[in-house]
N, C-alpha and C positions, 0 to 999 in steps of 0.2 A: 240430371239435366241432359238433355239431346245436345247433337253438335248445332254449334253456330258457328257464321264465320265476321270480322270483322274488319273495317278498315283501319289500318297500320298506317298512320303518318311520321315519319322519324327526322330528324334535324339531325344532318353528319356533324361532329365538328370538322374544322379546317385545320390544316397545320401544311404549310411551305414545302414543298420538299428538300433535304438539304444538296450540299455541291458534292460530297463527295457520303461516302459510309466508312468510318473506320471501322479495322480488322477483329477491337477488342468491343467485346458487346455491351449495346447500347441501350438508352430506356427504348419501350416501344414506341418503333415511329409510326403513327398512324397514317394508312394509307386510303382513304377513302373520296368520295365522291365530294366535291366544294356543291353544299348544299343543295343535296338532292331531298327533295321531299317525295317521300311515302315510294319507298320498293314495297308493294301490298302486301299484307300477310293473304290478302282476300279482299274482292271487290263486295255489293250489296250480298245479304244474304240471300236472294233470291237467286245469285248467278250461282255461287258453289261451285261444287265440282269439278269436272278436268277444267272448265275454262279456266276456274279459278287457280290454279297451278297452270295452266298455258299462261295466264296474265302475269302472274309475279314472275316465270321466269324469264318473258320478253322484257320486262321492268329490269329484272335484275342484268340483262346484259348491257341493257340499255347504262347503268349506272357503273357495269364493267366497262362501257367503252370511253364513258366520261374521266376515268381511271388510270386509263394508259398511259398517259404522261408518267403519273406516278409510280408507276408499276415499275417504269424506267430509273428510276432514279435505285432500287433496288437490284433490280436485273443488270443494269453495270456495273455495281460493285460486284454480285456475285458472279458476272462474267470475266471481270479483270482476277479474281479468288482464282478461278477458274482456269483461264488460260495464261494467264502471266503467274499466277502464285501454286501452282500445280494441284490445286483443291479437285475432291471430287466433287458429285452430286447423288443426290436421291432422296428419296424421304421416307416419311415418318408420322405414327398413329393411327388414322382411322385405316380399315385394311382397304376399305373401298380406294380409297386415296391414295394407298401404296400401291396395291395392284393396278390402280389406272395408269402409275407413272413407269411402271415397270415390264420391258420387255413387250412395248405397246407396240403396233402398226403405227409409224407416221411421229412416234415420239424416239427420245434421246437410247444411242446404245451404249455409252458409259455409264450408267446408271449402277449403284452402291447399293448393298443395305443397310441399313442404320442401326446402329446398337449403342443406345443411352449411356451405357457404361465405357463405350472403349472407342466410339467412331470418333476423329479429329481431323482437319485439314479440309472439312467435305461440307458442301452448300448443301444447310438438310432442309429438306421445305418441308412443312410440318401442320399439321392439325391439333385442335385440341377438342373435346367432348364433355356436352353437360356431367354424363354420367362416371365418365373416366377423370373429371377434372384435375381431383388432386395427385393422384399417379401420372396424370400428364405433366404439371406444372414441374413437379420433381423430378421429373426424366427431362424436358424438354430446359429446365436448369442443369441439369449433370450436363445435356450436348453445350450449352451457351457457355459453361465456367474453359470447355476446352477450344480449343482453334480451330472454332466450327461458324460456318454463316449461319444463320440462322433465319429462317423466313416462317411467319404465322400466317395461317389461312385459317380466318375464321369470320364468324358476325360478330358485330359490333361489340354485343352483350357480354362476349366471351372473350372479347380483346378489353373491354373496358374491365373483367372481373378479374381477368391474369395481371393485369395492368396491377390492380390493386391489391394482385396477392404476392406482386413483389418480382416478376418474373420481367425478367431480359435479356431482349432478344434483338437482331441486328434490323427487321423491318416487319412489320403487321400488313396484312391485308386485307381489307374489310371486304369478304365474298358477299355482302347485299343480302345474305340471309335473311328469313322473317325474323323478328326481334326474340321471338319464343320457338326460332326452328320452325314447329309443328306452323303448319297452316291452317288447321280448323281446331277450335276448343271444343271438346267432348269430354263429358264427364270431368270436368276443371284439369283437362290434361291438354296442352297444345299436341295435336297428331299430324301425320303427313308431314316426314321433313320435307326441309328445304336447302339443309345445309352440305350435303353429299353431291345433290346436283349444282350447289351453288360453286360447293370447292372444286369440284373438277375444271368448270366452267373457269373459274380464274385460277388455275394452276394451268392448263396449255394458251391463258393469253399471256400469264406470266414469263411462260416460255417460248412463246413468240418474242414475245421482249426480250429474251435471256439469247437468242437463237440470234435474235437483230445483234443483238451487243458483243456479240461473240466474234461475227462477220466485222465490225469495226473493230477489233482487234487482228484480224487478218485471219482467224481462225472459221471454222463450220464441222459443231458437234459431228459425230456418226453417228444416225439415224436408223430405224428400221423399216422397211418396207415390208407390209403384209403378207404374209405369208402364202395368202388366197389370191395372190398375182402370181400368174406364169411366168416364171424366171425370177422369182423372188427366192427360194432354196437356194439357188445357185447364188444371185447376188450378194445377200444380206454375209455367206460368211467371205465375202473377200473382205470385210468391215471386222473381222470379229478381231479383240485388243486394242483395236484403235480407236483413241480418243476423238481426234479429229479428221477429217478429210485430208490428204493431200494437195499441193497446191497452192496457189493464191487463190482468193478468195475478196469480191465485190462488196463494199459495204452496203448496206440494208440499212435506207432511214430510221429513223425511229416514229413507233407506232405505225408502221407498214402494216406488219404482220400479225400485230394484234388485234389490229382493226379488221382486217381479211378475215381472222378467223371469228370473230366475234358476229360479224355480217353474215357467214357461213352458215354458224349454225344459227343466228336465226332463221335464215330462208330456210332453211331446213323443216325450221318449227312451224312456223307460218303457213309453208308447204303443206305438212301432216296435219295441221289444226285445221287448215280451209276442205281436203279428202280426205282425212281419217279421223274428223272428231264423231263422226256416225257413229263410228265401230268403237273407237274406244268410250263412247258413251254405252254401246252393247254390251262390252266387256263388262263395266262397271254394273250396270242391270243383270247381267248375269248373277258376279260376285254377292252383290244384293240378295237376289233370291235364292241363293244357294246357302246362303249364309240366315236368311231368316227361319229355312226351311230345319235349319238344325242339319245340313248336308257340310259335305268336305269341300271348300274352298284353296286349289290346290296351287302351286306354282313353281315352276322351274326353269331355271336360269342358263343362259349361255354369254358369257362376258366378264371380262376382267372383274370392272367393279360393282356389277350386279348381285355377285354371289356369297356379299358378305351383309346383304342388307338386311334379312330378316331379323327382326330383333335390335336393332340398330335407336338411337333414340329418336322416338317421334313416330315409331310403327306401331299403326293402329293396330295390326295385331288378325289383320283379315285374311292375311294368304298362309297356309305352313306350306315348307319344302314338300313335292314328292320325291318318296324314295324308294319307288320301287311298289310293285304288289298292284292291286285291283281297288278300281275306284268304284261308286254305287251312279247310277242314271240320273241319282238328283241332282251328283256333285257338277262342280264345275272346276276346269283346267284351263290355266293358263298360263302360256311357254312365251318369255321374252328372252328374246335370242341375240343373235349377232347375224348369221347369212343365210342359215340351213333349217331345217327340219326334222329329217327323215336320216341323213348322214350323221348326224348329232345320234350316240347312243340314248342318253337320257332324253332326250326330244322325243326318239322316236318311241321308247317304251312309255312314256309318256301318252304318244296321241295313240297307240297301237292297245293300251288299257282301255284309255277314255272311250275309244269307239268299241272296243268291246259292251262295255257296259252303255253304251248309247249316253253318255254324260255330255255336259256343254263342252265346245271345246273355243278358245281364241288364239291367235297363235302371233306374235311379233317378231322380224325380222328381216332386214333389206333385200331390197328385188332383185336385183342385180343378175342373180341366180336362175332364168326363168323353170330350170329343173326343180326347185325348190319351193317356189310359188307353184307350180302344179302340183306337188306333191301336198297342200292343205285340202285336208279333205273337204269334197263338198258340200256348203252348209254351215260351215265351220267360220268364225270371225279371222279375217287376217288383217292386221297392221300395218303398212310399210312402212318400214325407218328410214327411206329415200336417199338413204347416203349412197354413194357411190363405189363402185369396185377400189381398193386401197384404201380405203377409210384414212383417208387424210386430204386437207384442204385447202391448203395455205402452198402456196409459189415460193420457193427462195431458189435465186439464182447462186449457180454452182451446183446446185444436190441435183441429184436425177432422179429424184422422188418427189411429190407432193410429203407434205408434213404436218401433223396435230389431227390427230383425230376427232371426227364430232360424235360419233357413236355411244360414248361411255355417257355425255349428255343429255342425247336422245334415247339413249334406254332408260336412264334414271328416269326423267320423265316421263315417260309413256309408263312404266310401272307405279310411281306415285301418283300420276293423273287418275289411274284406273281406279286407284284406292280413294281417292279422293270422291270420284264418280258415285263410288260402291256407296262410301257413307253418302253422300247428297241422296242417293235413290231409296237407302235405309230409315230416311227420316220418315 
C-alpha cells in the first residue's frame, strides 16, 4: 500500500487541575487541552506534504497555548521542589530531548543528568517511547519510588497506555502529538514523527512556566546565553555553580512567558512557510528523485537535538547520516544546521564532496550570519531558520538575556517537513 494521509479528530479528556502537587507520587495527572478537537495527524490527502506537518504543528501550539494554565499547576510545584526544597532539575529518555534541555543557548544552567538507578531530590522531566516503552516505564518507576518530581511529556496514547501499565508519576503532559506519532500511514506503518518536535515544543513552554514560578518565589534560575554572542564566553562563566541569580527578583505573572514563547515560534513558522515553503518543497523533490533513482539520499546535522534523530520512531527511513568520503552526481545532500556552513567541519566536507561530484546540494540554517549565507554555493537550495542572533525569545525582567530557544523546534521541523515532502513527491 502507498502512503496516505488522514484526518485525526481526538476528544482530550478534561480533568481540574489540582491546588497544590504533593511531594510523594501520584496517579497521573492529565494535563491536556479542555476539549480540543482534532490537532491533525494530516489535513485532505491531496495537501500532504510539508504543508501537512506546517499544519499540525501550528495546531499543536495552538492546543500548547490552550494549556498553559495547566502547565502551571505543575511548574509551581516543581519550582517550590526547586527553590524552597533544594531539588535539582533535568531530564530524561529520548536523547533528542535530553540534549535540547542540556547546556542550551537561552535554557536553564543548573541542569543534572538523570540516572534511573541513583538520581533523588531532582525535577526530572521525562519522555517515554513507542519502541523503548517497557524499559522506560521501569526506569521512569525506579526515578518516581525515590524523592524525585517527576514530569511526562508525551501524546495522549502513551499517557493513556503508561497510565494503564501501572506507572506513577507527579504530572503528564499531553505534547498534542499525532495519535500514532507518524504523520502519514505507509505501508501499514505511521511515519514522519511528530512527537520530538512536539516535546520540545512543550518542554521550553513548560519552562517558561517553571521560570515564571521561580520569580514568584523571589528566585531566577541561571541561564545560558549563546555562545555565538560577543561577550558571551566572558559572561556565561561569571554563572558557572550558581543555581540562581543574585539579588531580588520581580515576579512574572503566570502564563506571560509561555504564551511569548509559544507566539514566537509560531511567527517564526509562519514566517518560513509564507518564504521558504518553495525551497523546502525543492528539497523534498530532490530527496524524491534521488531516492527513486536508486542514488544516496544524504543528511547532516548541526544542533542539540537534531542529531539523535535518524532511526528514531516514525523515520521513514529517507536520509542516512554522512560520514565522510565522496558522494556520486545523482545523490542528493542535505545539511540542517544551526548558523554556519563552511566554519562547521562536517558541513563543510559535506558541501566541499557534493560539489565535487556536481550532486544536489540544500542547505538549512539562520541568517543572521551574512558570511555564511554567501558562503552557499550558487544554485544550491537555502533555507532560512529566521531566528535571530542568541536563539532565545522570551523577555524576563531581571536576566540580561533573552530566554528559551526556538531553534531545536524549527530544525525539527524543517527536517520532517522535508521528509514528508520527499514521500508526497514519491507517490
Amino acid at each position: 500500500m502507498g502512503a496516505r494521509t488522514v484526518l485525526s479528530v481526538r476528544v482530550m479528556p478534561t480533568k481540574k487541575g489540582h491546588s497544590e502537587v504533593k511531594t510523594s507520587a501520584i496517579a497521573l495527572v492529565f494535563v491536556s487541552s479542555t476539549l480540543l478537537l482534532g490537532v491533525p495527524c494530516a489535513r485532505a490527502s491531496s495537501a500532504g506534504g510539508d504543508s501537512t506537518y506546517y499544519t499540525w504543528l501550528q495546531e499543536c501550539l495552538k492546543a500548547l497555548r490552550q494549556d498553559v494554565s495547566k502547565m502551571g499547576v505543575s511548574s509551581e510545584a516543581a519550582a517550590r521542589r526547586f527553590v524552597v526544597d533544594g531539588y535539582s532539575i533535568g531530564a530524561w529518555g529520548d536523547p533528542a530531548f535530553v540534549s535540547e534541555f542540556s547546556g542550551r543557548a537561552g535554557g536553564l544552567m543548573p541542569v543534572v543528568s538523570i540516572d534511573p538507578a541513583k538520581t533523588e531530590k531532582t525535577v526530572v522531566l521525562a519522555t517515554l517511547s513507542d519502541s523503548t516503552f517497557e524499559t522506560g516505564i521501569k526506569q521512569l518507576s525506579e526515578l518516581s519510588k525515590r524523592d524525585n518530581f517527576v514530569v511526562l511529556f508525551a501524546r495522549k496514547t502513551l499517557i493513556d497506555k503508561a497510565k494503564a501499565a501501572g506507572l506513577r508519576v507527579d504530572a503528564a503532559i499531553d505534547n498534542h502529538a499525532c495519535e500514532h506519532n507518524g504523520i502519514i500511514e505507509m505501508d501499514g506503518k505511521w511515519v514522519v514523527p511528530t512527537e520530538p518536535t512536539a516535546n520540545i515544543a512543550a518542554l521550553w513552554t513548560w519552562t517558561a512556566e517553571f521560570v515564571s514560578a521561580c520569580s514568584r518565589l523571589g528566585k531566577l534560575p541561571t541561564v545560558w546565553q549563546s555562545i555565538r554572542v560577543p561577550g558571551a564566553a566572558d559572561r556565561n562563566p561569571l554563572y558557572y555553580g550558581m543555581k540562581f541569580l543574585a539579588g531580588e527578583t520581580a515576579p512574572v505573572r503566570k502564563r506571560k512567558l509561555g504564551l511569548e514563547y509559544l507566539d514566537g515560534v509560531s511567527k517564526l513558522l509562519a514566517d518560513i512557510h509564507k518564504n521558504d515553503e518553495k525551497f523546502i518543497r525543492k528539497a523534498g523533490a530532490l530527496a524524491a528523485e534521488a531516492r527513486r533513482a536508486g542514488a544516496g539520499v544524504h543528511i547532516v546535522f548541526l544542533g542539540h537535538a537534531l542529531e539523535s534523530q535518524l532511526g528514531c520512531d516514525g523515520d521513514p527511513g529517507i536520509f542516512k547520516r554522512y560520514t565522510g568520503g565522496s558522494v556520486s552526481k545523482d545523490d542528493f545532500v542535505l545539511g540542517v544546521g544551526y548558523d554556519m556552513l563552511v566554519r562547521d567541519p562536517t558541513f563543510k566536507s559535506a558541501r566541499d564532496a557534493a560539489l565535487v561530484s556536481g550532486a544536489k546540494r540544500a542547505w538549512s540554517f539562520t541568517s543572521y550570519s551574512a558570511e555564511d549565507v554567501k558562503s552557499v554555493p550558487p544554485g544550491d537550495i537555502y533555507i532560512d531558520q529566521r531566528w535571530a542572533l542568541g536563539d532565545a525569545i522570551v523577555t524576563v525582567p531581571g536576566y540580561d538575556v533573552k530566554i528559551l530557544p526556538p531553534s531545536g523546534v524549527i530544525g525539527e521541523y524543517l527536517f520532517w517537513a522535508i521528509n514528508a515532502e520527499a514521500l508526497r513527491q514519491a507517490r
